[in-house]
Each structure stands twice: as C-alpha cells, then as structure tokens.
N, C-alpha and C positions, 0 to 999 in steps of 0.2 A: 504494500500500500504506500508505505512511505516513496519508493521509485516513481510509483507512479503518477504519485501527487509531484512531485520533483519535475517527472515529464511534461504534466500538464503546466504548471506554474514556469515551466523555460518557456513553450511554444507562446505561451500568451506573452512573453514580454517580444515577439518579432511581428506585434501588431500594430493595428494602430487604437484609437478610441476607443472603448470599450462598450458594451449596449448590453443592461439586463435580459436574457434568455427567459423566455418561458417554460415551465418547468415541466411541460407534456413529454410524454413519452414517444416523440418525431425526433428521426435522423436530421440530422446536421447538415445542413449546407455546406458543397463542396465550395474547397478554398476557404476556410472558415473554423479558425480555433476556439473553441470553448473549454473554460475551464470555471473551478467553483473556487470560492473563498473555504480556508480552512475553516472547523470544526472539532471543536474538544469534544469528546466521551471521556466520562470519569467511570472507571470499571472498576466494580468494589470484589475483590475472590474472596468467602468468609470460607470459616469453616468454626466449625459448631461441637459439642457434642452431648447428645442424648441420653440424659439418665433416666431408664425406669426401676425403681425401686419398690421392692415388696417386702411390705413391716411383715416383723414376726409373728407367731401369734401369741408369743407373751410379750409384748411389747410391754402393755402396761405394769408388768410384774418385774420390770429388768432392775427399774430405781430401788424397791422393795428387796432384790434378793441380790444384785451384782454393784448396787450403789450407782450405775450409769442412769442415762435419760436415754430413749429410743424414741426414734420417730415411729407416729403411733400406725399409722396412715399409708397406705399404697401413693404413689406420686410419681408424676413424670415431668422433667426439667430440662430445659436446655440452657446451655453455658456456650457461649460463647470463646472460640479458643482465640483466632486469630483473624485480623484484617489484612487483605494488601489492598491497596488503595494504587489504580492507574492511569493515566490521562493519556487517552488515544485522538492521535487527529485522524477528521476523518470530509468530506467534502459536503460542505451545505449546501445540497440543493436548492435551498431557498435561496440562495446568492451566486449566481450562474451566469457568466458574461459570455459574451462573443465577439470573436475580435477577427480580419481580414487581414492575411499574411501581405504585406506587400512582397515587393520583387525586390531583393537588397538581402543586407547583413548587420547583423547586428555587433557593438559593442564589447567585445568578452567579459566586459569590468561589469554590466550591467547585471549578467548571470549571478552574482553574488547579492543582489536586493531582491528581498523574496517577498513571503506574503508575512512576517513574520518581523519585517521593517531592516535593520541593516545587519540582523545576523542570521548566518546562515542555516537551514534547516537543517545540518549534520549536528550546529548547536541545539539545539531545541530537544523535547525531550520524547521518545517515541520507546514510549514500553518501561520507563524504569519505573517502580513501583516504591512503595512506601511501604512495610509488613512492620505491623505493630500485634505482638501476642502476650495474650494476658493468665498471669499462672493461677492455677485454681486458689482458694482461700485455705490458708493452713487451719486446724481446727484440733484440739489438744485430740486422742482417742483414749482412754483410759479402759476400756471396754475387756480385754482380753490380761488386764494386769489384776495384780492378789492373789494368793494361792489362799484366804481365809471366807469365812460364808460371813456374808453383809449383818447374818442374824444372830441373834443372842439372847440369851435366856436370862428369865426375872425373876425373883419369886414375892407372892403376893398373900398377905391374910386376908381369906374372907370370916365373915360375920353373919350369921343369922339364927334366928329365936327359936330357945323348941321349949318346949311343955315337960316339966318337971314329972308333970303327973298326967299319965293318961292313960287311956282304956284301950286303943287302939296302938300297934305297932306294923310298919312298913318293913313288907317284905321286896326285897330284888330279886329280879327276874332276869338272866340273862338272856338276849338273842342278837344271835348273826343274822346279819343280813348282808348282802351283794349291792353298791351302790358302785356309780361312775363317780373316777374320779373328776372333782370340781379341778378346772383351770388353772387356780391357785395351787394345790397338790400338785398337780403337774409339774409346774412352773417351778416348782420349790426342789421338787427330784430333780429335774433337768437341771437346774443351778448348783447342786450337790454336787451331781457327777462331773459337770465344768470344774469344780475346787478337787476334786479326787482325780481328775486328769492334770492339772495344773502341781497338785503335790507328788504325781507320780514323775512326774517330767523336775522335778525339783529336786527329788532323791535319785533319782540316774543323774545327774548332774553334777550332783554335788557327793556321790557314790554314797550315799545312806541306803541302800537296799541290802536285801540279800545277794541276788541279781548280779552276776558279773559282766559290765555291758565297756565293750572297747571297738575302735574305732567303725568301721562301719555299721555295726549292730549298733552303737551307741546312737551314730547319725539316724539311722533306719527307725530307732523304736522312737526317740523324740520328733522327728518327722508327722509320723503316724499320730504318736498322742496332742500334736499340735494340728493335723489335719481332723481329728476327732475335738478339741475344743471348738474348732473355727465353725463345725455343722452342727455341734450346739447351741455357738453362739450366735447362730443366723436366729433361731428360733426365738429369741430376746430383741437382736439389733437387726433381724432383715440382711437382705441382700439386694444389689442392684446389679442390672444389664448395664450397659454403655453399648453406644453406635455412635460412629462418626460419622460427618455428613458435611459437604461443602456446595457452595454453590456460586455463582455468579450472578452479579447484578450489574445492569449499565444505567448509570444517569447522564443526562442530555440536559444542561442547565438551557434555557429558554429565556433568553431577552425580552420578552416581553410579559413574562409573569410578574406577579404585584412584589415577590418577595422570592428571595434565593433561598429559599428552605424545603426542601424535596422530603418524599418517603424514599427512602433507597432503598428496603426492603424488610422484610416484617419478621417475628418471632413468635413460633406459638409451642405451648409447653408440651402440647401431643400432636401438632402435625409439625416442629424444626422449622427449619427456614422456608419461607415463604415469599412471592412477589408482593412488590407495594400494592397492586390493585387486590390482593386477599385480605378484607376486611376481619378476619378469623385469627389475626395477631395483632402482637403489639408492636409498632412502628420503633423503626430506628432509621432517625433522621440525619440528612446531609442539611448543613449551613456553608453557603459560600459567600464571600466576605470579598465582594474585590476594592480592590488597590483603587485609589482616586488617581484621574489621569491630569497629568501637568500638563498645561495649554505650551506648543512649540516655540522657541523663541526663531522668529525668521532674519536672515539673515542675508536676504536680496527679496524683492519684490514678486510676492507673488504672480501679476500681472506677466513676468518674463515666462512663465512657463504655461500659459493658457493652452497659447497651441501647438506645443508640443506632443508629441504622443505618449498618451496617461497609460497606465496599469495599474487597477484596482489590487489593494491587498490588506490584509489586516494586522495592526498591532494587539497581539493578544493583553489581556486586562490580568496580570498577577492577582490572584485570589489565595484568601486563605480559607481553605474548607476543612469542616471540622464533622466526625460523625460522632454520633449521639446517640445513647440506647438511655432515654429518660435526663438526666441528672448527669449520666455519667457517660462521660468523655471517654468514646473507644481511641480516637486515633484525631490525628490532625495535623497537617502540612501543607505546603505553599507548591499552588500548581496556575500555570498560564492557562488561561481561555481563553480562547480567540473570540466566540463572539460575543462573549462579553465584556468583548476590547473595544477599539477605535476603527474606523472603516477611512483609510484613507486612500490615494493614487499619491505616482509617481511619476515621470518624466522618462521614456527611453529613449536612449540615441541612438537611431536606425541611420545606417550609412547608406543612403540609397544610390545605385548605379546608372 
C-alpha cells in the first residue's frame, strides 16, 4: 500500500491544476492522473483473557473451617491483557483529484514534497505500533497454607431446674437412625482430611514418619499428597477455565463529527471482545486530542504562485489519542492524522519542451 500511495502521489505532481473527482465507480479518462489525499486508520490489536470460574460447593464453609474467604458464586470475567495501538494510511476517497499529464518533465527536487508537507513518506510512520500490557493484580492467597484445623474446642456449664421430689422418672430410649449428611459435616471432613494431607506432607519433609522416603519417592509421594490437597481444595475455593482471545479493531477519526471521542470496541463478561456497534458490552473509548495548527509565516507573496501548477496535499494534524476502558487509562501516544490536518497545494516546476 505504502508503494502504491508513493506511485500515485509522484504521477500527480507531473500535472497541472488539480479538479475534485467524483467519487462513482467510472474508469478514468485516458491521459488523466488521479490520485487521493492520505488517510489515517488507527488499528487497535487487543487481546483479552476469559475467566470462567466455578465456586465450590462449600464455599461458604471455607472462612469457618480453613480461615480463607471464597468467592461464593459461579462468574465469568474478562481482563484485558494487552493493547497495540496503529496508525495506517490509507486513501480518502472522499478527496480525489484529477490532474492532465502534460508533455514535459518534471523537476527531480520536486519528488521529495509529498502529501505529508516537506518530509518524506519513508519519514512518516506506516505500521509501527504502540503495545502497552497490563499485568494481572497481585492478590495475597493464603488458601493452601496451615497444616492446623481453623476449629477449636470450648467447654461450657449448663444450668437447669429439676424437682427434688417427684413421682415420675424419665427413662432413655436409645435409636439409630440413617440421616444424610448436612453440608456442614461434609464440609468439616473435607477440611480434616486437607490438614491430614498437609501434616503428612510435613512429616516426609521434615523425616518425622516411620516411612523411609528418599529422593524420587520422596518427590513422587509429596507431589501426589499436594495434587490430592489442590482437588480438595477446589471444593472450598472453586476452580476456573481461562481462554484467550484477541481481536482487531479499526477507527476512522471523521472530520466532521461534533467530538473526537469514538467506541473502539466493546467488552462483555460472557461474550469477550466485541464490535462498537454490539450494544451487549461495555465501551472502551478512543479520545483524540489534536495539536493546534500555527498559521505559516510567508515569506514572498503569495500572489507569485497563483498560476503556477498546484498539487493538492495534506499536513497531517499531531494528535494525542488516549484509550479508555471507564476511569482507567489503557494506553496513550502521539500519532499524525492527516485528515485531521490542514489541506493545502503546492507549486510544481514542470520543465516543458
């Protein structure tokens, strides 16, 4: 793209006056170069990643028996890993001249003023990107430490009244019965046996067993009694999936909108990344901020160059664009727009024969 734009942007300066094109889909007049004004695309590449998590089902009995807090609740999140932020030129159709080659030659020196004002498009920036990644939140875990039970025993006096003298005496009655165990008993064994695997893994370690355990068996069996805490302890703190996911988005800032503040594309906690037109997330916004343009100091009379031969081109407008997920500032760097620059011409000097 870039050669090409290069191609078109030479043939138009070996013309003469320029004439806006209509922008139908009709072949060209023979003998007759056309070419567009540049065009910024800002191409955002995200990339994402998708937590689903399934609470345990003694969630709520983990603070009660292992001292942690557990999310109580099934939940699906996305986090956001990484942005690269890109500025591609590309040709606005909506600015499309036509210029008539005369018979002659051009200038060599002229080749060097582009659309882009006096530096050359080899300067400019075509693909370099920005890549801002953000590291997840550190958070203490305490969940898998202790080899002692959260619980502890009390002992308490009760009090109540009985009859010195009576005519009646209460007799007990024993019976079994077969009940399911309540949640809580569950919850209470499972937490036992997490502290009976944590003390057994504590005495191979520290050689308090009977047990003679050396080098691979030693690895092998703490391995094992660590891989059997970890499927207990999902049963209290849950486990979660993760899926990565990345995707592409292109913004097209627009000159004649009221305000430089775009959707660049959306986030939603069960369906990831999404387009700005998916009302089903929540927006993360682009702000472009462009640079104020200082009026030219001229330096000979404009009036000498009237009837000269012009070429349309544009000085792109320095912007600072920032993207935004609410409050918080993903990324933010300084990229040129062209059309949300200055539209000026230029003067060629055609050596005619």
């Amino acid at each position: 793209m870039k050669r090409l734009f290069l191609f078109s942007v030479a043939f138009a300066m070996l013309s003469s006056v320029g004439m806006p094109v209509s922008a139908k889909n009709e072949p060209d007049m023979e003998g007759v170069v056309t070419y567009c004004l540049p065009s910024t695309v800002i191409s955002l590449q995200v990339e994402a990643e998708h937590e689903t998590f399934h609470a345990g089902p003694y969630a709520k009995f983990a603070e009660k028996y292992l001292g942690v807090k557990a999310r109580q609740k099934d939940e699906s999140t996305v986090r956001i890993k990484s942005v690269k932020m890109t500025p591609y030129v590309e040709a606005d159709q909506s600015k499309r001249y036509s210029m008539q080659v005369p018979k002659g030659d051009i200038d060599a020196t002229t080749m060097r003023l582009t659309s882009s004002g006096l530096v050359s498009f080899s300067d400019a920036s075509f693909g370099d990107g920005v890549v801002w990644k953000f590291p997840g939140q550190s958070k203490g875990d305490f969940s898998n430490k202790g080899v002692s039970s959260n619980l502890t025993s009390e002992s308490a006096t009760l009090y109540r009244n009985s009859k010195k003298e009576s005519s009646y005496s209460k007799v007990s009655v024993q019976q079994n019965m077969v009940v399911e165990k309540s949640a809580d008993k569950k919850a209470a064994e499972a937490a036992e046996t997490i502290f009976k695997l944590r003390q057994k893994r504590l005495q191979i370690v520290t050689g308090d067993t009977d047990a003679t355990y050396s080098g691979e068996a030693m690895g092998a069996a703490i391995a094992e009694l660590t891989r059997l805490e970890e499927e207990y302890m999902t049963l209290f703190v849950g486990y979660s999936d993760y899926n990565d996911m990345a995707m592409s988005f292109d913004v097209i800032p627009d000159t004649e909108a009221e305000s430089q503040m775009y959707i660049a594309f959306r986030i939603s906690d069960t369906a990831g990344l999404l387009p700005a037109d998916n009302l089903s997330g929540k927006p993360v916004v682009m702000e472009i901020i462009p640079q104020a343009f200082a009026q030219p100091e001229m330096s000979e009379k404009a009036d000498k160059y009237k009837k000269k031969v012009q070429v349309h081109y544009r000085i792109p407008s320095i912007c600072t664009v920032k993207i935004l997920d609410g409050k918080n500032l993903l990324i933010q760097s300084r990229i040129p727009v062209y059309q949300l620059g200055q539209e000026s011409s230029m003067p060629v000097n055609i050596k005619l024969q």
